[in-house]
N, C-alpha and C positions, 0 to 999 in steps of 0.2 A: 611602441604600442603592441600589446601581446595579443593573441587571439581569441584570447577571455575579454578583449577591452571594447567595447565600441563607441566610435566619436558619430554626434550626432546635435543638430541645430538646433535651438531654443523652438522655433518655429513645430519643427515635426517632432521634437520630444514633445509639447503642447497638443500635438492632433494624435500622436500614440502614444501618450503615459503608460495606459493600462499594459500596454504590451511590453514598454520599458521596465515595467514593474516587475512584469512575470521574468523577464530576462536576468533583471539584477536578483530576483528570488531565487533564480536558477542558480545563478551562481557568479555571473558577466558584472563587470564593472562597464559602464557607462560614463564616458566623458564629453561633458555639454562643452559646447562651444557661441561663442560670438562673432560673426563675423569671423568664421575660421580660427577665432582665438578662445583655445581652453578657459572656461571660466567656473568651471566646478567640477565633479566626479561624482558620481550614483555608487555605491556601494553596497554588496551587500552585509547587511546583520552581522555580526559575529557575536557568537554564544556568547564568550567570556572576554573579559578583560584583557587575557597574553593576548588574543586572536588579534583583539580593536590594536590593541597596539603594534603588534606585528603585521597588520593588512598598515595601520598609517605609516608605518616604516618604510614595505616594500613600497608604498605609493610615492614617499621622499617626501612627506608632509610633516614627520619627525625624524631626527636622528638622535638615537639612543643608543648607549653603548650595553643596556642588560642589568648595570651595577646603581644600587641604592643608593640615593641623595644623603649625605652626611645631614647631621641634624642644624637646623639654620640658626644663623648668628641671629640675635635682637636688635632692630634696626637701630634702636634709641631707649635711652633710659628716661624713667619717668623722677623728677625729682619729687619730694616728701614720700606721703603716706597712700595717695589715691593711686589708686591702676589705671591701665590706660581704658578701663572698660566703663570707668567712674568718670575719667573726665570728656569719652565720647557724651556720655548720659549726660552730662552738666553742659556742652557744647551745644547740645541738642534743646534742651531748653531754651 
């Protein structure tokens, strides 16, 4: 746990949110607990999208190696003429 982090009860996050709030606005992550056992993180905001993914990184909540997903196989092929956007539509009826 870094010094940016603080771990704190469901009970007393509940009686001082507001102040949990100014803290992770600050800057502090917050890690709730149960019973002594982690059961979420407070985090704060990040501007942009590297940030979000790079704060879920250092948390260990993804790992990502930085490099672009190749373009994805077709799970299944549709036989005849309709798409598979035609036979949701007809399923759906």
């Amino acid at each position: 746990m870094s010094t940016r982090e603080k771990r704190i009860g469901i009970r007393e996050l509940k009686s001082t949110l507001s102040e949990c709030v100014r803290q992770v606005r600050a800057g502090r992550t917050i890690v709730v607990t149960d019973h002594g056992q982690p059961v979420a993180r407070i985090i704060p905001e990040a501007a942009s999208l590297s940030e979000r993914v790079e704060a879920l990184r250092k948390s260990g909540a993804i790992a990502w190696s930085g490099r672009r997903l190749g373009p994805a196989r077709p799970a299944g092929k549709v036989r005849g003429t309709k798409t598979i956007a035609d036979l949701v539509v007809e399923n759906r009826e």
